[in-house]
C-alpha positions as CSV (number, residue, x, y, z in Angstrom):
1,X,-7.9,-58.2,-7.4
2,X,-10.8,-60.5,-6.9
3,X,-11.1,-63.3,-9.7
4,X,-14.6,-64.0,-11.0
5,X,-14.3,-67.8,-11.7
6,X,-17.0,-69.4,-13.5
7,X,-16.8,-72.8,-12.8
8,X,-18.6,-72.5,-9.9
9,X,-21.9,-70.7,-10.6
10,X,-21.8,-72.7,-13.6
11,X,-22.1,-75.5,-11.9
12,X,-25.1,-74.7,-9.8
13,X,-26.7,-73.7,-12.5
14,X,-25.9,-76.9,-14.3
15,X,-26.8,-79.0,-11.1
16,X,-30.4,-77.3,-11.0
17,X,-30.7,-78.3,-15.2
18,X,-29.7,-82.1,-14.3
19,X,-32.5,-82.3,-11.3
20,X,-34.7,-81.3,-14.4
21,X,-32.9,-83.3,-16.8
22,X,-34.0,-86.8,-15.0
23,X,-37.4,-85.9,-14.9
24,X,-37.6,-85.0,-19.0
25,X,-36.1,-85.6,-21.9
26,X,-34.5,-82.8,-23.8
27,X,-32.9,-82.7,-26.8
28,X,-30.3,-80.0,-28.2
29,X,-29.2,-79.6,-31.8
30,X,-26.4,-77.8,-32.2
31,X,-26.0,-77.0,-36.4
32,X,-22.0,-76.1,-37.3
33,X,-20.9,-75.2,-40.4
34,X,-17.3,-75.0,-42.0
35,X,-14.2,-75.7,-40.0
36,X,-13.4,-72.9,-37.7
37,X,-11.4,-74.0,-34.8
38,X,-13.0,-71.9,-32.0
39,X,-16.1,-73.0,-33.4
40,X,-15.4,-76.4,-33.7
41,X,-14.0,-76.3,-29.5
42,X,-16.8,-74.2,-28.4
43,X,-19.3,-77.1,-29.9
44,X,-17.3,-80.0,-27.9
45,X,-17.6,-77.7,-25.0
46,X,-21.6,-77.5,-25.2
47,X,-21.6,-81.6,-26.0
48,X,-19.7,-82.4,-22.8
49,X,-21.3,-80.0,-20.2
50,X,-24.9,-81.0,-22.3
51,X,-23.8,-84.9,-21.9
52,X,-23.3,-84.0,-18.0
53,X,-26.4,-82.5,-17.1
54,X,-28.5,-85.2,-18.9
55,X,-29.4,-83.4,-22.1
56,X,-29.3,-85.6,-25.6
57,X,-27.6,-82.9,-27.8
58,X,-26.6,-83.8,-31.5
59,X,-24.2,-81.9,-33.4
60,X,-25.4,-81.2,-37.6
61,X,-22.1,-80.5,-39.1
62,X,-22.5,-78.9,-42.3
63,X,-19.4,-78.5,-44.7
64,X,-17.5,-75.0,-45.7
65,X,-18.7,-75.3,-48.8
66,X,-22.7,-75.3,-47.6
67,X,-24.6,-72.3,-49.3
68,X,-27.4,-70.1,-47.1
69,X,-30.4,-72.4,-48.8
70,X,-28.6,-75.4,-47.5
71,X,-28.2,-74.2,-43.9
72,X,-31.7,-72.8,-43.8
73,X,-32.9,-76.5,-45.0
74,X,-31.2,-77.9,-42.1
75,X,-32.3,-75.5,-39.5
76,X,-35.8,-75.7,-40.7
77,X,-35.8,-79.9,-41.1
78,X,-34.1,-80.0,-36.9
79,X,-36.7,-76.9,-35.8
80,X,-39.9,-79.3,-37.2
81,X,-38.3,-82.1,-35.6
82,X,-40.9,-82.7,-32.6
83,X,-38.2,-84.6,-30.9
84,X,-35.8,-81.8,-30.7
85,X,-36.3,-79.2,-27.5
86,X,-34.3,-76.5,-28.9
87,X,-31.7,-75.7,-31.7
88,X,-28.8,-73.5,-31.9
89,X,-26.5,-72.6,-35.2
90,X,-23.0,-72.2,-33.7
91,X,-21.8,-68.7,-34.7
92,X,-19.6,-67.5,-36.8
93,X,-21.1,-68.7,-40.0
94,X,-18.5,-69.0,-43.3
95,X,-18.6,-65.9,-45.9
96,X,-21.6,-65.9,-48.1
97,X,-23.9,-67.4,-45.7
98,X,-26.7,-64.8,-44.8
99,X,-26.8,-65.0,-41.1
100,X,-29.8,-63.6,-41.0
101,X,-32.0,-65.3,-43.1
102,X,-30.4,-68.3,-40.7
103,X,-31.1,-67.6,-37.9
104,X,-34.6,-66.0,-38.9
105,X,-35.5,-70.1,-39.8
106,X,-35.1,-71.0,-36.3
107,X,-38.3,-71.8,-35.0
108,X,-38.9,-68.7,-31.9
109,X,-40.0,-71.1,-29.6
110,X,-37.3,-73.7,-29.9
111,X,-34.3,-70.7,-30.2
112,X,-32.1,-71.3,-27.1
113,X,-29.7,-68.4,-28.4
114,X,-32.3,-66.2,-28.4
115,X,-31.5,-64.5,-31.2
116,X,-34.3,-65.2,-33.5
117,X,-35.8,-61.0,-33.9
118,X,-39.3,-61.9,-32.2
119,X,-37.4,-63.1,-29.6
120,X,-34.9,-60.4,-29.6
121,X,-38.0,-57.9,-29.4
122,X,-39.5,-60.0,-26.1
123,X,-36.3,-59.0,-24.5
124,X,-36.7,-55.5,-25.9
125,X,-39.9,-55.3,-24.5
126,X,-38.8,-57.0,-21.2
127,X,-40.9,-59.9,-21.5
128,X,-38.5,-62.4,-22.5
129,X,-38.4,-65.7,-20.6
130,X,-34.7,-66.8,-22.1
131,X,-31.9,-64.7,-23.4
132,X,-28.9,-65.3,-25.4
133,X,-26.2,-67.7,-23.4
134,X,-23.3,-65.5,-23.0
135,X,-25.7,-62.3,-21.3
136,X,-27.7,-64.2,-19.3
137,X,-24.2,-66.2,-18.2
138,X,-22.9,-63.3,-17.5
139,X,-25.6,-62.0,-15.1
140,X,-25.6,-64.8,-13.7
141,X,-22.0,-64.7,-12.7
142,X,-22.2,-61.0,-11.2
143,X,-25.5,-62.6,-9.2
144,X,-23.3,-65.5,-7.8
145,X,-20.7,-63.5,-6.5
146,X,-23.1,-60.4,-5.0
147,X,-21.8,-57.5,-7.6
148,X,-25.1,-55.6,-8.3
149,X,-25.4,-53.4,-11.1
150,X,-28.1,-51.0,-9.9
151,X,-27.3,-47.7,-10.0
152,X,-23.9,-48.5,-11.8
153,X,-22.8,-47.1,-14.9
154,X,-21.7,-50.2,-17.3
155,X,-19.8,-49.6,-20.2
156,X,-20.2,-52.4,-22.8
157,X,-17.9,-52.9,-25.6
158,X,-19.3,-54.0,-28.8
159,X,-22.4,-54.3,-30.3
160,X,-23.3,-57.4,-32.0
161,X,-26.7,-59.0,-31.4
162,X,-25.2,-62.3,-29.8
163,X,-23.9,-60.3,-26.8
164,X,-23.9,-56.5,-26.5
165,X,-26.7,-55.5,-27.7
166,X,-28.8,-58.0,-25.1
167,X,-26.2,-57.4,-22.6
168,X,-27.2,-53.7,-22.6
169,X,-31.0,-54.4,-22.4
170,X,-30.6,-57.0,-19.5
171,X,-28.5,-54.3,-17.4
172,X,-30.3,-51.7,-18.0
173,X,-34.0,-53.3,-17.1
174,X,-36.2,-52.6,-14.3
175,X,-35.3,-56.2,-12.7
176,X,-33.4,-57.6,-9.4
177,X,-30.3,-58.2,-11.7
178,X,-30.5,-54.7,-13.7
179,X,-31.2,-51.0,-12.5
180,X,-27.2,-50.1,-14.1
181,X,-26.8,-46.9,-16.8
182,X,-25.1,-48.5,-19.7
183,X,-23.3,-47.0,-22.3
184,X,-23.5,-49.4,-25.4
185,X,-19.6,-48.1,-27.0
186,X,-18.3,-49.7,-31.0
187,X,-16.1,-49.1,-33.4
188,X,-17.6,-45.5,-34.3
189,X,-17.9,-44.3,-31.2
190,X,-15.6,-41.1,-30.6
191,X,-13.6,-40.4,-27.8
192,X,-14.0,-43.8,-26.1
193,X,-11.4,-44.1,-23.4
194,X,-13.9,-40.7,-21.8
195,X,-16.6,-43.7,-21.6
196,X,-14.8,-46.4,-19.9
197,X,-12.8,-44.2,-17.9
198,X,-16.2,-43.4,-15.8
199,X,-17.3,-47.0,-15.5
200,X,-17.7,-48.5,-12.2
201,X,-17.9,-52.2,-14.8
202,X,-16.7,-52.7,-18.4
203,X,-17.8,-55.6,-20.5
204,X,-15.7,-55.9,-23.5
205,X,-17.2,-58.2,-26.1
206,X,-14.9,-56.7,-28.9
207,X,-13.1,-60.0,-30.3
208,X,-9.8,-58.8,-30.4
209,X,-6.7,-59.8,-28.0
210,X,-5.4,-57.4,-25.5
211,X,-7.6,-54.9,-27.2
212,X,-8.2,-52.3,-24.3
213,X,-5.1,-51.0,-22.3
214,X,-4.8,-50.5,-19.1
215,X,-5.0,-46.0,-19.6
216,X,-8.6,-46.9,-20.8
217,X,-9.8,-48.1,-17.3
218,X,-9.7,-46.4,-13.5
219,X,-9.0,-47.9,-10.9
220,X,-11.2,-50.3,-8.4
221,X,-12.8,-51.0,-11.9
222,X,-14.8,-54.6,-12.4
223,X,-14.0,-56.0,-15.6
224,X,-15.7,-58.5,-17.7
225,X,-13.5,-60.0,-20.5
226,X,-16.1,-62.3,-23.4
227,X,-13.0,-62.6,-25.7
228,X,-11.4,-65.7,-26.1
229,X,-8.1,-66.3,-28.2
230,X,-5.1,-68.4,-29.3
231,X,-1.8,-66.0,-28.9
232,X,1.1,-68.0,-28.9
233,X,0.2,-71.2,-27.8
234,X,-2.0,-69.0,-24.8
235,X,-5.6,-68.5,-24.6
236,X,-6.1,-64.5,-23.8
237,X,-9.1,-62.2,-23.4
238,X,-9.9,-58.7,-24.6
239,X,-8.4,-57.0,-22.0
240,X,-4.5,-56.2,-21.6
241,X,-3.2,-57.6,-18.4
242,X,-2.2,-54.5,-17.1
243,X,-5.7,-53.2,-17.3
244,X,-6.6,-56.0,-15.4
245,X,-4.2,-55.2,-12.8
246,X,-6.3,-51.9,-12.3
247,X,-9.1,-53.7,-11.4
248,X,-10.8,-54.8,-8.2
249,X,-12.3,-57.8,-9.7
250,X,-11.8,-58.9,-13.5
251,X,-13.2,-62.7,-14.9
252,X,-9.5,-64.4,-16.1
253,X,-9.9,-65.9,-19.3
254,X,-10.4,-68.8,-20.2
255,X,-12.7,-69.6,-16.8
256,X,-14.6,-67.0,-16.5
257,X,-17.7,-65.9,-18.9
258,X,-17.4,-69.2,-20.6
259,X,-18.5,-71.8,-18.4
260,X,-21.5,-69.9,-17.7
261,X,-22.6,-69.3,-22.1
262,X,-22.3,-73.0,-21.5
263,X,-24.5,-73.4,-18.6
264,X,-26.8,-70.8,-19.5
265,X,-27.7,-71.9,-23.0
266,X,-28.6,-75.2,-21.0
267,X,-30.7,-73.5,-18.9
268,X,-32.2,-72.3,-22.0
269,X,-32.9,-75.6,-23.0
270,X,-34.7,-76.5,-20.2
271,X,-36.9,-73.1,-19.7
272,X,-37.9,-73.5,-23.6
273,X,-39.3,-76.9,-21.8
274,X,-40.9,-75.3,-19.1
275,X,-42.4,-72.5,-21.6
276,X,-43.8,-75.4,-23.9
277,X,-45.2,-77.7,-21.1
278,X,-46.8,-74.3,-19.0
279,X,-48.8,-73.5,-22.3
280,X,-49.6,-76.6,-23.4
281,X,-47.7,-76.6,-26.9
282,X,-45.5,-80.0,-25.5
């Protein structure tokens, strides 16, 4: 089995966003809110690699306790800040904040999630010039090592707007990186092991450890593990190890898709740069 290590295309992007980085200034906010661990790692993770290529990024850490009207203040007060390139609230948010109406206060043209809904419907509409982190990273990473998609059928697991959902979109669009049939599977879908069973690549972005088994995949599959967890001291993906051992090439966890949400929401910040200075809104 081939291992799909991130590290590497990570860092070329990253190297590319540094050679931009000297020339401008960009600046990243990065609003938190409560105390979840993952959270709270996957925010040091975006500092450091941000700190690396250049970027000023500030993290807004809001307490547990915040309500939606306080969270909406603060991404409104950093996404009128002229100074700021781009913002991102760090997902999940605590119970009883409406996600929604957060993320709808992100300014479109400084969201480098891309998960505000005008820019969610550029991407539906394939005229998107940034997508959400994690999608684009993963793209990326099936670019680097030369694993084309087109004509494929792709299998992805879970639905939620900060991965599947764009991740099926990406694939499936008439593009150098896209061309695959995706099947967009969740937790209602019947008779799911008939889906991945025929899939040449499986993404599982389910958020649940050792979730899919190794009688769900064939053989010579590609999988692509998002989930990240603490088990026992261990950090381990979606996928069961012995599904992994069916596979011809699988990303190991951690290393794999997350140095890449890290380099590509980077790259984010400094297309959103590009956009503003190309149409003249700088």
């Amino acid at each position: 089995m081939k291992l799909l290590h991130g590290k590497l295309a990570a860092e070329r992007i990253l190297a590319e966003v540094a050679s931009y980085a000297q020339r401008h200034t960009l600046r990243l906010g990065i609003i938190r809110v409560g105390e979840h661990e993952p959270s709270r790692i996957y925010v040091g993770r975006k500092l450091e690699a941000a700190k690396r290529a250049g970027i000023e990024a500030h993290e807004i850490h809001l307490p547990a306790t915040a309500k939606t009207e306080d969270v909406v203040s603060v991404v409104k007060a950093v996404g009128e800040d002229p100074s700021y390139t781009a913002l991102i609230v760090q997902l999940p948010l605590p119970a009883g904040i409406d996600e929604a109406a957060v993320l709808d206060a992100i300014p479109p043209q400084k969201d480098a999630d891309g998960l505000h809904p005008y820019n969610l419907g550029l991407l539906a509409q394939g005229r998107a010039e940034w997508v959400a982190a994690t999608p684009w990273g993963i793209v990326e990473l099936l670019r680097y090592y030369g694993l084309s998609v087109a004509g494929k059928h792709v299998v992805v697991l879970g639905r939620g707007r900060l991965v599947g959902t764009p991740l099926s979109i990406l694939l499936s669009r008439h593009a150098p990186y896209g061309q695959a049939t995706v099947t967009l599977c969740h937790s209602q879908t019947p008779n799911l092991y008939h889906f991945t069973r025929q899939a040449d690549i499986v993404v599982s972005a389910v958020g649940k450890p050792h979730w899919l088994p190794a009688e769900a995949v064939s053989e010579g599959v590609i999988l692509i593990d998002v989930g990240i967890h603490r088990v026992g001291g261990r950090i381990v993906g979606d996928i069961h190890p012995d599904a992994l051992a069916k596979a011809s090439a699988a990303t190991p966890v951690p290393g794999g898709v997350g140095p890449l949400t890290v380099a590509a929401l980077l790259w984010n910040v400094m297309v959103i740069h590009r956009h503003r200075l190309r149409t003249g809104s700088a």
